[in-house]
N, C-alpha and C positions, 0 to 999 in steps of 0.2 A: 641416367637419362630415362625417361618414359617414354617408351615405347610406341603409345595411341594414349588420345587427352579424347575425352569425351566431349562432345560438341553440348554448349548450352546456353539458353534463349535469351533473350534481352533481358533481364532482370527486371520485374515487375514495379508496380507501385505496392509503398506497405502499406496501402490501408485497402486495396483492391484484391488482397491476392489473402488466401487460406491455406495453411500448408494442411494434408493431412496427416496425423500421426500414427505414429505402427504401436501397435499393440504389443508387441515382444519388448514387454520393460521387465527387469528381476525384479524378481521376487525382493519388497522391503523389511529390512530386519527388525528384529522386535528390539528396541535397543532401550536398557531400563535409567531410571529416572538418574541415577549417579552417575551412568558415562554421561550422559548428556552435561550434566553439570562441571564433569573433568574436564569435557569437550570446552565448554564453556569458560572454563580458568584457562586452560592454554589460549584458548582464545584470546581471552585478556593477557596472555603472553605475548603475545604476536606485534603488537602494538603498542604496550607498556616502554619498553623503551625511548621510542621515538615522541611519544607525550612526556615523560619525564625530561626529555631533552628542553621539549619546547616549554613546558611550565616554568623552568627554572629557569631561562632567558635573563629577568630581572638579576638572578645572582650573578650569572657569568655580566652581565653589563656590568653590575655595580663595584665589578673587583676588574674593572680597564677603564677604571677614570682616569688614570695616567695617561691613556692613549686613545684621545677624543675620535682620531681617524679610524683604528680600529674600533670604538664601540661604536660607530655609525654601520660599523659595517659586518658586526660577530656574524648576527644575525642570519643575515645572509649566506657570510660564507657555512656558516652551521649546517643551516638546510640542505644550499646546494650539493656541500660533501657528503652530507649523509645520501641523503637520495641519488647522487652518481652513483656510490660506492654498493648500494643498496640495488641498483639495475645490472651493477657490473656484476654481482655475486647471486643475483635471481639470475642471471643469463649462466653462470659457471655451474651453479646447481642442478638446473633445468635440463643444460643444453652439453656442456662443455664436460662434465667430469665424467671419465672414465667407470667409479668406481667409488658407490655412495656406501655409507656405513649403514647399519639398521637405523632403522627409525628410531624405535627405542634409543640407542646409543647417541645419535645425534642429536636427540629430542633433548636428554637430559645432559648430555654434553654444552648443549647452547646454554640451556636456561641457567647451568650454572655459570658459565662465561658472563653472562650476562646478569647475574649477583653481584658476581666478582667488581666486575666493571662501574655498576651501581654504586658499587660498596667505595671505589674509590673515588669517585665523585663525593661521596659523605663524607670523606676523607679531607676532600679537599676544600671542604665549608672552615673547617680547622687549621687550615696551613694554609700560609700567606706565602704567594710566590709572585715575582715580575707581572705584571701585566701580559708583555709578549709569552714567555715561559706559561704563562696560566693558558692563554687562547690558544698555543699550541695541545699543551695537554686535554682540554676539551674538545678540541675539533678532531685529535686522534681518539679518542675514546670513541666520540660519538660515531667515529667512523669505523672503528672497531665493534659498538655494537650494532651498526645497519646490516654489515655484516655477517656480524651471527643471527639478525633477525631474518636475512633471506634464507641460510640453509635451515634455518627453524620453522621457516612458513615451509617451505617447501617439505618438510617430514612431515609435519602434522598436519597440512590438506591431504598428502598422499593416502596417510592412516586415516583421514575422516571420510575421504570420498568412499575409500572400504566402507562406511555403514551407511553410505546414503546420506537421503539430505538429512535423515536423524542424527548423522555426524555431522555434517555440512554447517547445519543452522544454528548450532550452539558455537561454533568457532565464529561466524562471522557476525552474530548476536552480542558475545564475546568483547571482539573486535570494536564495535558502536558501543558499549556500555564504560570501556576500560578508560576511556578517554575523560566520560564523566565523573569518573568515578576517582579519578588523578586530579581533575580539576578541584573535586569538592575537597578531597584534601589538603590541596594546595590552600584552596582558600582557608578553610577552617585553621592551617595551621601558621600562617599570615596573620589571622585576625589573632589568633591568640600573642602574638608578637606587638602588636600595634592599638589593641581593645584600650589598652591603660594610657594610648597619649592625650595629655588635653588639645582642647580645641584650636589654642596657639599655636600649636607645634605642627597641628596637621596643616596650616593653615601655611605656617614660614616652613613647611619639610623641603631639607636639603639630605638628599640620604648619605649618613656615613657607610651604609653596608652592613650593619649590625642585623638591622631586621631583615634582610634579605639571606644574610648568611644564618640566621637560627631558623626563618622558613625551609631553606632549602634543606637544613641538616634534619627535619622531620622528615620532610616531604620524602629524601635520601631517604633515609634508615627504613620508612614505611615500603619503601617500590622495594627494598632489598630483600625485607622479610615476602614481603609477596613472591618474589621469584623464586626465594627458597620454598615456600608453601606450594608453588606450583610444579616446580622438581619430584616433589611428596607427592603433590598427587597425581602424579605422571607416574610415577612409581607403583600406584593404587592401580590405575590403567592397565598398568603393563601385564599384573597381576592378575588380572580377569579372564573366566574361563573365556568369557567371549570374543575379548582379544584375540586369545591365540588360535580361535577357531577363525577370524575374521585376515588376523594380520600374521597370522603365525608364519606364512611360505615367504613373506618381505625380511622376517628377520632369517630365518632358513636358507633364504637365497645369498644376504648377505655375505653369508658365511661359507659362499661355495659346497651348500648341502641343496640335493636334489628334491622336489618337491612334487608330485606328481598331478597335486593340483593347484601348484603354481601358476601355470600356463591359462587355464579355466580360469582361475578366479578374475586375471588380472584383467583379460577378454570379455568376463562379464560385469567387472565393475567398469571396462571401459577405458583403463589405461593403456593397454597396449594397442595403438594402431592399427583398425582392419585390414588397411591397403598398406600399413609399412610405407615402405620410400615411395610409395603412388601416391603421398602427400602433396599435394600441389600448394603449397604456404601462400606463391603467388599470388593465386588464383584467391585465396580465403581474403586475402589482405587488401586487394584488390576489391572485392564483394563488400565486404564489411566496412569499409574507409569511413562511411558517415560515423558509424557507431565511434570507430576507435578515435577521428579527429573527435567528435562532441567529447567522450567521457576523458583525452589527454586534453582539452583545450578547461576543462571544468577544473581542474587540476592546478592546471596552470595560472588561472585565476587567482587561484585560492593562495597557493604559496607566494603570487607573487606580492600580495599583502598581508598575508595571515601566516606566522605572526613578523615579518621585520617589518609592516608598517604600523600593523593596528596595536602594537606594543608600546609605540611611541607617543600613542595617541593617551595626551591626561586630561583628569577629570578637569571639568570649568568649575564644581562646586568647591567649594574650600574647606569642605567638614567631609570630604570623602579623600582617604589618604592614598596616593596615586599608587603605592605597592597592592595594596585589598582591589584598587580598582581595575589594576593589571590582570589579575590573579581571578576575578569577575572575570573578566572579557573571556579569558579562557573559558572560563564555567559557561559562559552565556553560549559562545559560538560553537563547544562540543555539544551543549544538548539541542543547539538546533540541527549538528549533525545527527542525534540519535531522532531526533522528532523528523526528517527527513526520513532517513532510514524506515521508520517504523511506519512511514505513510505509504508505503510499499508494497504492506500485508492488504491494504484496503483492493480490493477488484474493482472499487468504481472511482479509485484517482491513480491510476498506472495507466501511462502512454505509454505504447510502444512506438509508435511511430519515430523512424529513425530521423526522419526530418525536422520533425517538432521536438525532439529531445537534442538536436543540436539545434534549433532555434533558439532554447531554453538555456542550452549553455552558453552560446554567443550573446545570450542578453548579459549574462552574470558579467560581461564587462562593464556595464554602468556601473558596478561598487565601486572600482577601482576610484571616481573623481570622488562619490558620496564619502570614503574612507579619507582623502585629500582635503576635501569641507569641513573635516572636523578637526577637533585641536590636538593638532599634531605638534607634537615636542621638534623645533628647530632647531641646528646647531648654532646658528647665528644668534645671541644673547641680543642683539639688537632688533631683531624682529619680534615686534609687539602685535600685531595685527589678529584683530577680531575674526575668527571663525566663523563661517559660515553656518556649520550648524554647531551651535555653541549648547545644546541642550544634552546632559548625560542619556538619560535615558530616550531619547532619540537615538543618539548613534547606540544603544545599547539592541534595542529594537532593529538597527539596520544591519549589528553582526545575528542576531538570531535568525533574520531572514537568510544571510547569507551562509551560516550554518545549515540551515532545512533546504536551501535549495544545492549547496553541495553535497548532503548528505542524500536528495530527493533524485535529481539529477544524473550525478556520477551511478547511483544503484539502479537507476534504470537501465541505463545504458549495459552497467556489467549483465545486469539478467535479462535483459532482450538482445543481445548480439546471438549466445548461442542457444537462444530459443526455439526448437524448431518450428513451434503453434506461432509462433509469433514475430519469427525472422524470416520472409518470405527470401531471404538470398540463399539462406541452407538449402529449401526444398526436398525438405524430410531428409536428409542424407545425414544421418546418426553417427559413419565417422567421422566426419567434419566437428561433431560438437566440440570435442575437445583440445583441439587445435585454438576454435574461435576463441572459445575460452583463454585458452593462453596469450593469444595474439592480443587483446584485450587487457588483460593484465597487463602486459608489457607495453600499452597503449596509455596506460593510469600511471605507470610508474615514469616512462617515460614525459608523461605531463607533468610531477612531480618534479623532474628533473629539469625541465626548461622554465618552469613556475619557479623555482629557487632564483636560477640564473638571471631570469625577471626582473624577480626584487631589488635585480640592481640596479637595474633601470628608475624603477619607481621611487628608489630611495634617491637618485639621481634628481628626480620631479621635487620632490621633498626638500632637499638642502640646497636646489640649484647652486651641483654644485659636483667636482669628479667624487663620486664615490668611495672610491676606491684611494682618496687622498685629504676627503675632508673637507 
């Protein structure tokens, strides 16, 4: 219990009030052009998984034609699991364990867990198993590697926050680029499957699974070699004089060896809590509530259509083959997450206003019917009915927008919550930043997780009809 709680004012309006900043920032490291870049591929670690999950959708649909009920609903359950499993294990790492391994060691411990796991997905482009027996084995992997991607996020911000935002910005730069960069594969190695059918075929396609299973066996093999390339160059990392100047007392401490300026560094880069247990979490969560509802409701949006509805959505044209067109939407709606992202850097299109950046996410519920208007794949064979918006490149244009404003959006919110210049609820109070920070995080992922559960709803709207049975 705390003893005395400091008494404080009404909470202001954000666009009335100016915090001022304190001068006492450390000193920023010189950090040279290759970590940046390593920073950068783990980065794209971070994330790489969970876009490999979701690009290859079409193949896990296309191997549970046996079980119409379950492919209505992979989808779904995919997400939801991963992303529970993925809050449950950021909460264990964070919060919950005793007794964390070095950075290093866990770093290059996940990444390769997470080859491995890759590796058997490629695996399973080649082996024909049940339908039931198959969605098992994907939903436990996928949920096997949510999991190593939260003790993986969690070592490698802890070693970036060490170099400042010069570590900071190449991991979460990273993070926006990997998705693109999974997509264009995807497609490229899709069209190479499909380039040689004539126009009848694309026109009467009924898929037997062939092109889906030789896409995904690229798409596979490629994320696999990546993970191992990035194992390497974590290895590069670890190697660096300036690592061990920067992160040497996290692996020291690991190992129950005393560090004498363990204590200092961790104090000035701001991990360790000023006030300790004079945390008041309440009191943050409480202050902060617009920011974390806007950036979990953004979230929520997004999973609850993107991908188990906008996957089912086929092209109206007859010369565009609906696997290439799948495999597009992907491409399309990552780079409007990274074109969101990147609209970030500009100083004269960033709102902070925590009011109007939840205005902006509570709009993002219009996609949801605009996504519904278009030609969404029904399970009912008897439902012929014309589309509302029956134009490809319409709803193509309406996932780019909803890519840029998730990707616009959610990054606002993460970097104006523990803003001090710019979050008039902190009030200059520099230990509170990194609290907000976390409590935010776990605001997004949390959205994540009930934007999964969504989707059952909406795929509910979609086949009027139990979800859950077809």
């Amino acid at each position: 219990m705390i003893s005395s709680q400091p008494q404080y004012e009404p909470i202001p309006d954000d666009d009335d009030v100016s915090v001022d900043q304190e001068d006492s920032q450390p000193e920023a490291l010189e950090v040279d052009v290759r970590t940046k870049r390593i920073f950068f591929v783990l980065g794209c670690a971070l994330l790489l998984p969970w876009n490999v999950l979701i690009t290859a959708i079409p193949f896990f649909l296309s191997r549970l034609e046996d079980s119409p009920s379950l492919k209505l609903t992979f989808s779904s359950y995919l997400s939801a699991l991963c992303n529970f499993v993925n809050l449950v294990s950021l909460t264990h790492a964070t919060f919950l364990r005793k007794h964390s391994p070095s950075p290093s060691l866990e770093t290059r411990r996940m990444i390769l867990v997470l080859a491995g796991l890759t590796f058997m997905l490629e695996l399973s482009t080649k082996i024909r198993l049940p339908a039931g027996l198959f969605a098992i084995f994907v939903l436990l992997n996928g949920a096997a590697q949510a999991s190593c991607c939260s003790y993986l996020q969690k070592a490698v911000i802890t070693v970036g926050s060490l170099y400042g935002p010069a570590g900071l910005q190449p991991i979460l730069s990273g993070q926006a680029a990997v998705a693109v960069v999974v997509s264009s594969v995807q497609v490229l190695s899709v069209a190479t499957t499909t380039w040689s059918l004539p126009r009848e075929s694309i026109a009467t396609y009924v898929s037997d699974g062939s092109a889906e299973e030789r896409a995904a066996f690229i798409f596979f093999a490629c994320s696999t070699v990546f993970l191992l390339f990035c194992a390497l160059a974590h290895s590069w990392l670890v190697r660096m004089p300036l690592y061990q100047r920067v992160a040497g007392f996290l692996e020291e401490k690991s190992q129950g060896k005393s560090h004498h300026l363990a204590d200092h560094a961790e104090e000035h880069t701001g991990l360790v809590p000023m006030h300790g247990s004079g945390r008041d979490i309440g009191r943050i969560l409480k202050e902060n509530i617009i920011y974390e509802f806007a950036v979990a409701y953004v979230f929520i949006i997004t999973l609850s259509v993107f991908p188990p509805i906008t996957t089912s959505i086929l092209p109206t044209s007859p010369d565009i083959h609906p696997l290439l067109f799948s495999s597009i939407h992907f491409l399309v709606f990552n780079t409007g997450d990274l074109i969101g992202r990147y609209l970030c850097s500009f100083p004269s299109l960033l709102i902070w206003s925590a009011h109007r950046l939840l205005a902006l996410s509570l709009s993002r519920t219009l996609f949801i019917p605009l996504f519904l208007m278009c030609n969404v794949q029904r399970p009912d064979s008897l439902i012929h009915s014309t589309p509302v918006i029956s134009s490809d490149l319409l709803y193509m244009l309406i996932l780019l927008v909803f890519g840029v404003s998730n990707g616009y959006v959610g990054t606002m919110c993460i970097i104006s919550a523990p803003s001090l210049e710019h979050n008039p609820r902190l009030r200059g109070r520099k230990e509170d930043v990194d609290i907000v920070a976390t409590v935010i995080n776990f605001s997004l992922t949390g959205g994540l997780v009930i934007g999964s559960a969504a989707s059952f709803g909406v795929k509910a709207a979609v086949c009027n009809c139990n979800p859950f049975t077809g």
